[in-house]
Legacy VTK file of the C-alpha trace (Angstrom):
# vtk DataFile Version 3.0
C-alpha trace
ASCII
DATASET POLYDATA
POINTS 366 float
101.234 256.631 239.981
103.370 254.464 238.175
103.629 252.967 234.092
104.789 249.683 233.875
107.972 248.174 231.767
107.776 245.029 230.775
105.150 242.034 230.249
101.459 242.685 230.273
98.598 244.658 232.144
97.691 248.082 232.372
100.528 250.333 231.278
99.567 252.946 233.533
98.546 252.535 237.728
97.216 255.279 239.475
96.844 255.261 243.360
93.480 254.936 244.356
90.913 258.252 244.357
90.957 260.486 247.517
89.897 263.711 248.792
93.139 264.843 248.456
94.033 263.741 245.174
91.475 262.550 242.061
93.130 261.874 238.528
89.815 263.081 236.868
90.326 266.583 238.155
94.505 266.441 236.978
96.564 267.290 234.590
100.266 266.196 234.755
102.928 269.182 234.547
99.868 271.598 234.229
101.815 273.690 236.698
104.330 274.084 234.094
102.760 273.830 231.079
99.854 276.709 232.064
102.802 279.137 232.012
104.365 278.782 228.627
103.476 281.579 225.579
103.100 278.557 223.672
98.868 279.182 222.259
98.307 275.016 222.745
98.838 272.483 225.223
100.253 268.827 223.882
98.704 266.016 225.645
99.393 262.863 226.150
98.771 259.631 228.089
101.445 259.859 230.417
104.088 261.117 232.612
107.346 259.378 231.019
105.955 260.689 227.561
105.552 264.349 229.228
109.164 264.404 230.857
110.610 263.383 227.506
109.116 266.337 225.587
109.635 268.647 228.522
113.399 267.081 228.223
113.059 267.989 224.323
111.989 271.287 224.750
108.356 270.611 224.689
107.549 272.277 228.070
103.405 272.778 227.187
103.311 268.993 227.087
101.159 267.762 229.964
99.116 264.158 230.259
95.777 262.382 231.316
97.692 260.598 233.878
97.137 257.270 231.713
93.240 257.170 232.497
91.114 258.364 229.081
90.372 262.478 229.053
87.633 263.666 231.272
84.961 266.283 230.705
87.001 268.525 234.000
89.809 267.856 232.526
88.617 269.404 229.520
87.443 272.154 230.962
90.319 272.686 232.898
92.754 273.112 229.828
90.100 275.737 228.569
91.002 277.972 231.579
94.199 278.293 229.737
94.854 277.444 225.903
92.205 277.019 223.418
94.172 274.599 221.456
94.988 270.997 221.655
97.525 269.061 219.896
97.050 265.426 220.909
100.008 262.654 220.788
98.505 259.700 222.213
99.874 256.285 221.409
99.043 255.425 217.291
97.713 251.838 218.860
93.961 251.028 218.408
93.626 252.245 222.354
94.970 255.309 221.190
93.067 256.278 218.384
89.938 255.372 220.327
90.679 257.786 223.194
91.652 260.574 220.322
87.893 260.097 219.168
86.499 260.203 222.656
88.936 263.058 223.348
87.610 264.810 220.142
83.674 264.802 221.005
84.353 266.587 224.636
87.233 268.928 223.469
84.070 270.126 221.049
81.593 270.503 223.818
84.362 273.050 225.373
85.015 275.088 221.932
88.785 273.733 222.096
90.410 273.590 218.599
91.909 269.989 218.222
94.551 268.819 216.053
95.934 264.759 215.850
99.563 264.153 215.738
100.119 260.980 214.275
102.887 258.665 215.240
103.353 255.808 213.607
102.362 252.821 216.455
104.994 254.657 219.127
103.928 256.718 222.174
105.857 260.281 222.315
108.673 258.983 224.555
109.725 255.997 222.188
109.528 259.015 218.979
111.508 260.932 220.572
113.943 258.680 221.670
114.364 256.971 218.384
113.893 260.330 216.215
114.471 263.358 217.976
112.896 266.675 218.439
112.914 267.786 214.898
111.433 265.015 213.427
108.798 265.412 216.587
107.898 269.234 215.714
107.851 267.708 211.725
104.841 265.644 212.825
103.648 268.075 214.930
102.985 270.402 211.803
101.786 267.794 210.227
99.213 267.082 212.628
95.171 266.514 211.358
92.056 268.254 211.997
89.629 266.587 214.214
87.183 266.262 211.394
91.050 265.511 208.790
92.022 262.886 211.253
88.123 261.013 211.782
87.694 260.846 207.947
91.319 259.290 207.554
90.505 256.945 210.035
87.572 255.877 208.473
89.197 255.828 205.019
91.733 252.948 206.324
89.241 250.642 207.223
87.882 250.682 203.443
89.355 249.297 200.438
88.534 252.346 198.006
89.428 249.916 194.818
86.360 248.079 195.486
83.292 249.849 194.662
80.788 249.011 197.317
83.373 249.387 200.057
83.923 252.920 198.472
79.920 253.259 198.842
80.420 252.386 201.980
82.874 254.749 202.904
81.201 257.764 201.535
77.582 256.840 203.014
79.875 257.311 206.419
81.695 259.968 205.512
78.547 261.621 204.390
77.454 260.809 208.259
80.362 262.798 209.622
80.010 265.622 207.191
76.634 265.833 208.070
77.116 267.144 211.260
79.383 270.016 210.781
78.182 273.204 211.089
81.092 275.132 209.148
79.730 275.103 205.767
83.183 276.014 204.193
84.862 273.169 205.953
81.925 270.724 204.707
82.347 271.972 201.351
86.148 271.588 201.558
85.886 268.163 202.183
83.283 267.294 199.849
85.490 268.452 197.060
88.745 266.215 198.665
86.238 263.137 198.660
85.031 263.697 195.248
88.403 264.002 193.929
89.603 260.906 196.006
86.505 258.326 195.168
85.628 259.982 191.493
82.289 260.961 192.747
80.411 264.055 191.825
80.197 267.205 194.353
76.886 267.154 193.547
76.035 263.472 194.802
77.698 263.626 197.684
76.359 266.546 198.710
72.860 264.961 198.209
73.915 262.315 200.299
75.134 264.966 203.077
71.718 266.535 202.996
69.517 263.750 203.378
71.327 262.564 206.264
71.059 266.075 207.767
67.662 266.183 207.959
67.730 262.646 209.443
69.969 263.872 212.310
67.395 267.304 212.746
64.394 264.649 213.121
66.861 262.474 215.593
67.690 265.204 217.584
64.145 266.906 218.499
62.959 262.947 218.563
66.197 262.953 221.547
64.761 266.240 222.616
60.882 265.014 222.583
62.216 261.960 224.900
64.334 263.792 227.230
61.652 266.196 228.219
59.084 263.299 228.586
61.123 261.420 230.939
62.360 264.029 232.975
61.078 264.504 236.403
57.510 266.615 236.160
59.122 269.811 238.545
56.778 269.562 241.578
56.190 273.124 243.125
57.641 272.478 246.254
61.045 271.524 244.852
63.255 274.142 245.560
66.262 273.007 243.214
64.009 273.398 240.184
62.625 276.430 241.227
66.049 278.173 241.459
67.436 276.902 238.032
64.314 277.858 236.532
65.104 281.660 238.688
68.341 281.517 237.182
67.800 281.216 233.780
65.475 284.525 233.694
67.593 286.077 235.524
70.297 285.505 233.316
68.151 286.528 229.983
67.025 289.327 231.973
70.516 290.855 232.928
74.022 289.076 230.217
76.060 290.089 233.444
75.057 287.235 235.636
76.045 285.094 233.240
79.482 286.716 232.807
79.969 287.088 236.158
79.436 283.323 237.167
79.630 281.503 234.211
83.088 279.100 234.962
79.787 278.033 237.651
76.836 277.948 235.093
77.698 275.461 232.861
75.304 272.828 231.307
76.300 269.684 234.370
75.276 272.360 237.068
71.579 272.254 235.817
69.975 269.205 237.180
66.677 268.957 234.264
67.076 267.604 231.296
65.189 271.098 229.857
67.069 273.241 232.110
70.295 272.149 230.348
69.177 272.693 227.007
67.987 276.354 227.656
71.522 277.396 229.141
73.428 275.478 226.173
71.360 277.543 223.904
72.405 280.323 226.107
76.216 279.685 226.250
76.219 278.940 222.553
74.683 282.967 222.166
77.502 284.190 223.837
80.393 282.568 222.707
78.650 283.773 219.371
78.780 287.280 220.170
74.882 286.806 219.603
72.227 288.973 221.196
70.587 287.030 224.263
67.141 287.494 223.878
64.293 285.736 225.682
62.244 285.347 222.338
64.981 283.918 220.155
65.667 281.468 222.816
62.053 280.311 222.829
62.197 280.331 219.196
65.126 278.396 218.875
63.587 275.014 220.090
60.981 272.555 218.409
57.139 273.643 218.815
56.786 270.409 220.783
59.253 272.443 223.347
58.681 276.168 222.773
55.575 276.286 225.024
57.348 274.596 228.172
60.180 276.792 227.492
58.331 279.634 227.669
56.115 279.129 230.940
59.984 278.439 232.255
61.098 281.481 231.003
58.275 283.567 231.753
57.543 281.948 235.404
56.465 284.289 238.065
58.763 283.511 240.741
59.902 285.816 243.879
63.977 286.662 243.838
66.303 289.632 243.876
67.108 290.371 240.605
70.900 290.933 241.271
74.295 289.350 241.499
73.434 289.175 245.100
70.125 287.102 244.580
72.126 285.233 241.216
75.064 284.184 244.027
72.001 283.206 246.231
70.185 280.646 244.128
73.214 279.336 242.819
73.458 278.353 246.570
70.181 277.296 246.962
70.932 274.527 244.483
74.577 273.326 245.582
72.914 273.139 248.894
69.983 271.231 247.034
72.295 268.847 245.359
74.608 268.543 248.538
71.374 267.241 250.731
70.551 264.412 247.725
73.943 263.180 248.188
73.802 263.308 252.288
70.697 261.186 251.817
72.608 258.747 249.322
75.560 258.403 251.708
73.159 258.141 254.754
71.460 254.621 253.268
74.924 253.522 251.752
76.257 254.285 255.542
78.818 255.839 253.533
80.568 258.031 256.718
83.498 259.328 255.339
81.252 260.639 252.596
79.226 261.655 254.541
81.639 263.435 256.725
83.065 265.302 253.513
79.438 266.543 252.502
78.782 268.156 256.106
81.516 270.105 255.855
80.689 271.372 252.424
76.738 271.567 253.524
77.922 273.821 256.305
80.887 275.965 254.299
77.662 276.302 251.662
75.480 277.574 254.315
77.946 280.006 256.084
77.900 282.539 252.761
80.112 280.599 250.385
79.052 279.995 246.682
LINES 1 367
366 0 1 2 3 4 5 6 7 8 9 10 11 12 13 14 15 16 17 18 19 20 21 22 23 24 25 26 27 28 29 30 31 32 33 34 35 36 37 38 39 40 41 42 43 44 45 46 47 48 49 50 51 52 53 54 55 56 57 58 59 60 61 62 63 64 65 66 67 68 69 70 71 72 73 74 75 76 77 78 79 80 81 82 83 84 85 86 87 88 89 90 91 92 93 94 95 96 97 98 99 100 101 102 103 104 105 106 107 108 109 110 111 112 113 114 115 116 117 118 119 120 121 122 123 124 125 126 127 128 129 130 131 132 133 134 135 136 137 138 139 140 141 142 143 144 145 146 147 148 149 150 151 152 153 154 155 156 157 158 159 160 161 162 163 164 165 166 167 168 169 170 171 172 173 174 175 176 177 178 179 180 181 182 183 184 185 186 187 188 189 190 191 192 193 194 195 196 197 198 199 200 201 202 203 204 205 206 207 208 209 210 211 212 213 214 215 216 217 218 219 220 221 222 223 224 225 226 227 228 229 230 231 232 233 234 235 236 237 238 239 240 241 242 243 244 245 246 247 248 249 250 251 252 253 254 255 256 257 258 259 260 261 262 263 264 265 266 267 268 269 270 271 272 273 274 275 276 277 278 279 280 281 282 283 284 285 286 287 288 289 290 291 292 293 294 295 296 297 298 299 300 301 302 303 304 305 306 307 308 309 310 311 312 313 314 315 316 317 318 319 320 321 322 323 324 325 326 327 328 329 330 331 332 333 334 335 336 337 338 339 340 341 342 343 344 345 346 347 348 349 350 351 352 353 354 355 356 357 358 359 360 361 362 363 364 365
């Protein structure tokens, strides 16, 4: 890959996808970064902006190689750190991707902070101010939730009172959705103080909007359901997922034991996905995992297909052995929908690629 110097276009060019190499799947100077006893990983867009920190002493610096952050790239920085400061450039590209970046660092429970950089990308900082004027911002750096409000707040003129409306009916959106009541509270009394609003209003405001969101979500929930596939009884990818999710109520150790594989993108129905969020969500909690609660948990337009999943009478080994077997059964599932894909594309060297796999799948491994 290369960044470009001067004049216009993309300021960062990646060679082209391959089985050998796929930028999605990357992290720049991971192999470096991964080691440090630094507790957080810096990223940033790109390599020149991860050599200068790792020339200024920032060595768990890595980058997206200059393409916006992926969900596996995500999940590969949870293998290692939990936290996330994140110095892309302060341009309006920038603070765009730090949103995006924000949304799927939350579905991986990654703790996010924004440094802020005043319209330079880390290389140009540093050059200009050094590494202690670097770490300065660095400990300066926002919250996720800190660094959406202020970037809301910019785009209002808080003088003028309906544009200060305005900015608290959308910062009553955001504060809506978080599920730390302490933080919510924290901010409500920073925004009351700010726009010379009462707690109290705001908080109505915050409320309201909540129980819009609960009626958007199980009206989300309703749809996805509705216009997922009906699982025929012959299909033997739904029949497995459905295996695997009692199995994993029935015994917490198959989850522990393959969960890096059991994440929410391996199950294929919409309802499938749902159950093992619920699941995941139990156990980062420390929460009991209990077949009942699970049911319990969803909408009574969902509860009773939940629990004929749940509670379906189907014929596997209830062990590791049978978990690590129907975790096959639906790779190998998924691998012979995309043989038939690259089949009518007459897509060979995909094709080639998924044979192997089909037949390394088939041979024992998981």
């Amino acid at each position: 890959g290369g960044r470009i110097l001067e004049g216009e276009g993309p300021k960062y060019l990646n060679s082209a996808d391959s089985p050998i190499f796929n930028k999605s799947y990357n992290l720049y100077a991971l192999n470096i970064a991964k080691n440090t006893t630094d507790p957080s990983f810096i990223l940033v867009e790109g390599y020149l902006d991860v050599i200068s920190l790792h020339q200024h002493g920032f060595k768990n610096a890595v980058a997206t190689l200059g393409t916006s952050l992926t969900q596996q790239q995500a999940k590969l920085i949870s293998r290692y750190k939990k936290e996330v400061y994140i110095a892309y450039d302060s341009d309006d590209a920038g603070i765009k991707a730090a949103n995006r970046a924000l949304g799927i660092f939350e579905n991986e429970d990654i703790k996010v902070k924004i440094i802020h950089l005043d319209k330079k990308d880390p290389d140009e900082f540093l050059k200009k101010h050094g590494r202690l004027s670097f770490q300065k911002e660095k400990e300066r750096a926002l919250s996720g939730l800190e660094y959406t409000i202020h970037e809301l707040k910019k785009k209002y003129n808080l003088e003028n009172l309906d544009e200060k409306i305005e900015f608290l009916n959308k910062a009553s959106e955001i504060l809506a959705k978080v599920s730390n009541k302490i933080e919510q509270e924290a901010y409500i009394k920073r925004l009351s103080a700010e726009c010379g609003i009462s707690e109290e209003s705001i908080y109505a405001e915050i409320k309201k909007r909540s129980k819009r969101e609960e009626k958007k979500e199980l009206k989300r929930e309703v749809n996805a359901i509705l216009n997922s596939s009906k699982p025929g009884e012959k299909d033997r990818q739904i029949k497995a997922e459905r295996a695997l999710l009692s199995l994993i109520l029935s015994d917490i150790n198959v989850y522990t034991n393959f969960k890096d594989i059991l994440t929410e993108d391996f199950f294929d129905h919409e309802l499938h996905k749902m159950i093992i969020k619920k699941i995941i969500k139990s156990y980062k909690d420390g929460e009991i995992i209990d077949t009942a609660l699970i049911i319990n948990s969803f909408s009574p337009e969902l509860s009773g297909q939940v629990a004929q999943i749940l509670g379906s009478d189907l014929n596997f080994e209830k062990t590791l052995k049978g978990a690590e077997d129907l975790i096959r059964t639906v790779k190998l599932e998924k691998v012979q929908k995309q043989i038939d894909k690259a089949l009518i594309e007459n897509d060979m060297v995909t094709l080639q690629k998924l044979l192997t796999l089909q037949k390394q799948l088939k041979g024992g491994t998981c």
